[in-house]
C-alpha positions in Angstrom: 48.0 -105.6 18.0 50.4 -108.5 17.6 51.2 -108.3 21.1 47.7 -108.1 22.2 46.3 -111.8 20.3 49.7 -113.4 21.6 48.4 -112.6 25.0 44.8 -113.8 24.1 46.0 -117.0 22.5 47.9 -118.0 25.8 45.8 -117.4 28.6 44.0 -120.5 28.6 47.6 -122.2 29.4 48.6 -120.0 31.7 48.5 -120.5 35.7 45.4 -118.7 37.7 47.7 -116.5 39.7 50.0 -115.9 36.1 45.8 -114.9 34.7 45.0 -113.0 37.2 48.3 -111.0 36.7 47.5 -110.8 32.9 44.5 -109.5 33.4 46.0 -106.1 35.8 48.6 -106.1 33.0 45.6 -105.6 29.8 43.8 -103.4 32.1 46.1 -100.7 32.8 47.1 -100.7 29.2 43.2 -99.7 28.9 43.7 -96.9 31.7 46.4 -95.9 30.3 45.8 -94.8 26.7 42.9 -96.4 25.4 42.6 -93.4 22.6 45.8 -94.5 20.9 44.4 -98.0 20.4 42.1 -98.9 17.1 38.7 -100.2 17.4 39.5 -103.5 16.4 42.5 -103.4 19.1 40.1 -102.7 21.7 37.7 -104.8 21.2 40.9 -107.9 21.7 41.9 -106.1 25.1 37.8 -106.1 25.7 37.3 -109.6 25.1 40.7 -110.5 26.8 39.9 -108.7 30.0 36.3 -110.4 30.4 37.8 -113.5 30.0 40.4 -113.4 32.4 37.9 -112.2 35.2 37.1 -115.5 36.9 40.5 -115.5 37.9 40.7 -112.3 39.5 40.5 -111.8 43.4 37.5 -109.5 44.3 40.2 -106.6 45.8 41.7 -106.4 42.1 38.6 -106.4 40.1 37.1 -103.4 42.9 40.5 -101.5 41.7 39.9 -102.1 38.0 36.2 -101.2 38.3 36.8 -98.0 40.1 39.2 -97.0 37.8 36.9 -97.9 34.8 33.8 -95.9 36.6 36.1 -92.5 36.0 37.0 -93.7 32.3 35.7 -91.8 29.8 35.4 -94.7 27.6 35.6 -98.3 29.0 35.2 -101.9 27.8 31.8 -102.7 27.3 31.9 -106.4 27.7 33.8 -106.4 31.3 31.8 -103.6 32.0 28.7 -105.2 32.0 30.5 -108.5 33.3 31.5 -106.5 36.7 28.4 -104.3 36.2 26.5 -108.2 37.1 29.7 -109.1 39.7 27.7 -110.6 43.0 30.5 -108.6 45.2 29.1 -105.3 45.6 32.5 -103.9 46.1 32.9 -104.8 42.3 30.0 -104.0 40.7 29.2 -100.8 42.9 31.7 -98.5 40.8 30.5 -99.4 37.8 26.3 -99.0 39.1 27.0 -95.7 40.9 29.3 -94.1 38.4 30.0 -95.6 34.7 28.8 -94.2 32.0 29.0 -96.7 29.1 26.4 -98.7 30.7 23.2 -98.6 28.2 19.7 -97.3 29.7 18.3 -100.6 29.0 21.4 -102.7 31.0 20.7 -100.3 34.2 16.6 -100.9 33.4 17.6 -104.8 33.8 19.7 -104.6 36.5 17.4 -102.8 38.9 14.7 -105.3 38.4 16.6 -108.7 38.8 19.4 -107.2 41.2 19.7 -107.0 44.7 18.5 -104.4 47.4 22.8 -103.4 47.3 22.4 -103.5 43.3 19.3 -100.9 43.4 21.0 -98.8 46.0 23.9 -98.2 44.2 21.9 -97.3 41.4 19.9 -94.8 43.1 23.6 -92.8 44.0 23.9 -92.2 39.9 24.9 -88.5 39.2 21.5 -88.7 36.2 18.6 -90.8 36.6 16.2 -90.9 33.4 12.5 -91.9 34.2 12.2 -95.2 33.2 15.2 -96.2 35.3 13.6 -94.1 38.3 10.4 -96.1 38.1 12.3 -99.6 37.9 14.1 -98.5 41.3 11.1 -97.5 43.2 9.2 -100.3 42.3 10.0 -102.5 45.2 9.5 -99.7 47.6 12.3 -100.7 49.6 12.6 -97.4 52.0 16.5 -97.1 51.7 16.0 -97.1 48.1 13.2 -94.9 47.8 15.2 -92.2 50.3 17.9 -92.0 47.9 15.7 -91.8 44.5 14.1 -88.8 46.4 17.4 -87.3 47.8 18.8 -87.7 44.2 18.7 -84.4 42.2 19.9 -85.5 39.4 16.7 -87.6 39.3 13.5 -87.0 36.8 10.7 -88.6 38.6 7.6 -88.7 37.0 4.2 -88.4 38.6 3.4 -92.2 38.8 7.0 -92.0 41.2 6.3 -88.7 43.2 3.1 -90.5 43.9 4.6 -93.6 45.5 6.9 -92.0 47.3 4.2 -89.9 49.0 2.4 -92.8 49.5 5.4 -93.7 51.1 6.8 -91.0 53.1 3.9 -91.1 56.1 5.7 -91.6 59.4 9.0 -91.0 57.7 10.2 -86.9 58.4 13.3 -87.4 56.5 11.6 -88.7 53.3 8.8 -86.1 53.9 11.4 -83.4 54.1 13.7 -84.9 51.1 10.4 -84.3 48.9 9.1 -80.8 50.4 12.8 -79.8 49.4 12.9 -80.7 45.8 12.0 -77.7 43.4 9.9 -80.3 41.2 7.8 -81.8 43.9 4.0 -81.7 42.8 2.2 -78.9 44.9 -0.7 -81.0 45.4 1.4 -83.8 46.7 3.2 -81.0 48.8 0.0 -80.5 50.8 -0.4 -84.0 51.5 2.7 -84.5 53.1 2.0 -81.2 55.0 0.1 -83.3 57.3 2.8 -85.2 58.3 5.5 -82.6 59.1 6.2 -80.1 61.6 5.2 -76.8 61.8 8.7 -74.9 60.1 7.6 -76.9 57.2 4.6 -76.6 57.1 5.4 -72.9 56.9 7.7 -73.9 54.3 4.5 -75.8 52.3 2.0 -72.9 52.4 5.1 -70.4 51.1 6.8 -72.4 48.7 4.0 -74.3 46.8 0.9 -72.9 44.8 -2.3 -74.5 44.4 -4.6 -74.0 41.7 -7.7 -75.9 39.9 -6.0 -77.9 37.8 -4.3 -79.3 40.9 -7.1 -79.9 42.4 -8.6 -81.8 39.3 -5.6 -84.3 39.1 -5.9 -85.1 42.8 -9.1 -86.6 41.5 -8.1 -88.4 38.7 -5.7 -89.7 40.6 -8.3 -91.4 43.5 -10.1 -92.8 40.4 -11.7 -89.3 38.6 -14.0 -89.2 41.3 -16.8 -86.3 40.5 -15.7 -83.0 42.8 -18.1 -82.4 45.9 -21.1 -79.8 44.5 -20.5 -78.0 47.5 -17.2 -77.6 47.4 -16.7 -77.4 43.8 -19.1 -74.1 44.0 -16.5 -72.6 46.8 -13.6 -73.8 44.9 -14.7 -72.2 41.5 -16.2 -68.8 43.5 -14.0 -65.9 42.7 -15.8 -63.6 45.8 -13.3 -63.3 48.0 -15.3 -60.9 50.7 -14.9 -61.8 54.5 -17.5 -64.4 55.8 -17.1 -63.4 58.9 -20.5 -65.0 60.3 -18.7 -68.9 59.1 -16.4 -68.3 61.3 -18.1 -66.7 64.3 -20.9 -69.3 63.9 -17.6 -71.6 64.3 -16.5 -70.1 67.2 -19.5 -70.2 68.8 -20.3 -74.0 68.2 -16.7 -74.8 69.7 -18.0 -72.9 73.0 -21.4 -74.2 73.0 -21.1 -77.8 71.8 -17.6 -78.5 71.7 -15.8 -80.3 68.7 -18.3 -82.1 67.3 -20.4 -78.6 66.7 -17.9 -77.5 65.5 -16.9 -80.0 63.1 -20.5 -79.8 61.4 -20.1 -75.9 61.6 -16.8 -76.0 59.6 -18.4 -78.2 57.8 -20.9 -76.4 56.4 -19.3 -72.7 56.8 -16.6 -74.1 54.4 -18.5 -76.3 52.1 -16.0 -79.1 52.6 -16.8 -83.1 54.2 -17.1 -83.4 57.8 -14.3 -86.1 57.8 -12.4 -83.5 56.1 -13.1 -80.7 58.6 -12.7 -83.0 61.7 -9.3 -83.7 60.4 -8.8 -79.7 60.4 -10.1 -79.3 63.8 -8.8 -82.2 65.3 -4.7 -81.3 64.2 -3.1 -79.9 67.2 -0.9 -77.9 65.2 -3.5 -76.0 64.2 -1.8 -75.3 60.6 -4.8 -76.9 58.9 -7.3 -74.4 61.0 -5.4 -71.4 60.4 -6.0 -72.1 56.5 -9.5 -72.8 56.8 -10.3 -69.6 58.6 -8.5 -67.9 56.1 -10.8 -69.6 53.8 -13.5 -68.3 55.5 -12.0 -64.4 55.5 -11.6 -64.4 59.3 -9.8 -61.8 61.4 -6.5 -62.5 63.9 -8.6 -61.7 66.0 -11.0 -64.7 65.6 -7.5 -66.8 64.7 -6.4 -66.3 68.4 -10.0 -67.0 70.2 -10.4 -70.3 68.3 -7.3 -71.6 68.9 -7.4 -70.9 72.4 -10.6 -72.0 72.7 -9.6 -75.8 71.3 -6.3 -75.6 73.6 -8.8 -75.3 76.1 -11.1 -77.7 75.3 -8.2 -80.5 74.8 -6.8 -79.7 78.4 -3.0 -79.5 76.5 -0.3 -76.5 77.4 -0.9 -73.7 77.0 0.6 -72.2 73.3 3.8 -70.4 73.3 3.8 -66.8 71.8 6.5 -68.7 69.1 4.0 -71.4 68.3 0.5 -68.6 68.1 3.2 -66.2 65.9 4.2 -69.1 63.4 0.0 -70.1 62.9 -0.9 -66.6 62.0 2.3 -66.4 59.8 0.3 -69.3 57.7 -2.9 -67.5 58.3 -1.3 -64.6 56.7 1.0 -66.3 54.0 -2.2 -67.5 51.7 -5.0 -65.0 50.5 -8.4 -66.4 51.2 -9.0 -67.2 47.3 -5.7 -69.6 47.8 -7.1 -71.2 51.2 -10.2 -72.1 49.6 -8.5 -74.2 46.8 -6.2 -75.7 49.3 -8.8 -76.6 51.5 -10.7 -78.2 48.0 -7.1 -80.0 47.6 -7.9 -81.7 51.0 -11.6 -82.4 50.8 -10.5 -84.8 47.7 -6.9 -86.3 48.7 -8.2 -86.6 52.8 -10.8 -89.4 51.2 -8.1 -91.5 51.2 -7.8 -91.9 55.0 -4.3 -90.3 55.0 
């Protein structure tokens, strides 16, 4: 201890280069046996080393801080102070890895930090809510990729939601969501417009839909009343085939083309005509498969549809791989299931997304 406020009472005479050596000195003493030392000794080797620091190259403080983000314990004072360092190589340790830093220190330093400061953040092993929240905030993409990516992460709704909000026109982000195991289902069949078909697949098998899904996605566009129409179909627990919905469907594709068959979808599945020209209009064909699942078609009437609007769009012709992944959707959701997910998308699709 002696030893310790000799040290502290001369380093204000002492030579930057004869500091900066000091302060090496008091921190390997730290890394090496902290334990043996007494609070009160600590807290002199704490209050030495923060001191010392503005006479420390950048390259020595990056090797102190690394060593410090391993430490079990570590000085609280320079641990903030290099925590706040404006060299990234410095303070990045300590973000990414340290675990003395309070909740409420991490909380301040992803909202007046830097993009580099928030990134580093986002690579902690735990991320509590609050701390989540403060990261996303500035929806910087980079940022928003790794708060998504990171499973030690609890993200709360309020975040899932901006990240969705987010992720259009992004696959990797998309995919980082559809593969986290606490991804909102509703949320999951928003982004399953925006992906390709294997996960899409991957949507209709790993995420179930039910009512109480489908009354959040409302409260969540402002607790919007449900659709009468729809809210009848949703609720309806007959599950026989309606097979003249979707024969009237086919028909009106033949006859009048896709806006007949728009309004026939339209009415056959009790759902918005915006809503059901976004299922006809998706040339993966995902969406359609569902809906005439919804409306207890047959294969049968599965394959003439979707022919029928290759046809009409002049595109390739359909691969046997692509036709065999659609009816593995059509076949992976019972029709009682399609109609909820199809009332899923007659509320979130008001959004224009």
């Amino acid at each position: 201890m002696h030893d310790l406020l000799t040290m502290r009472s001369i380093t204000h005479s002492r030579s930057t280069l004869a500091r900066a050596s000091l302060f090496e000195k008091v921190a390997g003493l730290w890394l090496g046996d902290n334990a043996a030392l007494n609070a009160e000794s600590q807290d002199v080797m704490d209050r030495l080393l923060t001191d010392l620091i503005p006479d420390v190259e950048p390259f020595v403080k990056a090797k102190v801080a690394t060593s410090l983000s391993q430490c079990g314990t570590a000085p609280a004072r320079l641990v903030r102070a290099l925590a706040h360092d404006h060299d990234i190589s410095v303070a990045g340790p300590i973000l990414e890895r340290c675990k003395s830093l309070p909740e409420n220190e991490l909380l301040r330093l992803a909202q007046s930090g830097g993009v580099l400061t928030r990134l580093a953040l986002a690579r902690r092993e735990a991320l509590p809510l609050q701390l989540a929240e403060a990261l996303c905030h500035r929806r910087e993409l980079a940022v928003l990729r790794l708060v998504a990516a990171n499973p030690g992460a609890r993200l709360s709704r309020r975040v899932f939601r901006e990240l969705t909000g987010q992720a259009k026109g992004d696959a990797a982000l998309c995919e980082t969501l559809l593969a986290r195991s606490d991804f909102p289902a509703d949320l999951a069949f928003k982004v399953f417009w925006w992906v390709s078909p294997p996960w899409r697949r991957a949507v209709v098998e790993r995420f179930p839909v039910s009512a109480a899904q489908v009354d959040i996605a409302q409260h969540d566009l402002g607790d919007q009343p449900m659709d009468a129409a729809i809210a009848v179909k949703h609720e309806s627990q007959d599950l026989s085939a309606n097979v003249e919905g979707a024969t009237s469907l086919l028909e009106a594709l033949r006859n009048g083309g896709l806006r007949d068959a728009v309004q026939s979808l339209s009415a056959a599945a009790g759902i918005r005509a915006d809503t059901a020209a976004r299922i006809i209009n998706d040339k993966g064909a995902e969406p359609l498969a569902i809906a005439l699942r919804a409306l207890g078609a047959d294969g049968m009437q599965l394959t003439a549809l979707v022919e029928t609007l290759d046809h009409l769009r002049s595109g390739p012709v359909r691969t046997a791989a692509s036709m065999a992944s659609l009816e593995h959707v059509f076949h992976a959701v019972t029709q009682g299931r399609a109609q909820t997910i199809l009332a899923l998308w007659n509320v979130q699709l008001r959004d224009g997304t």
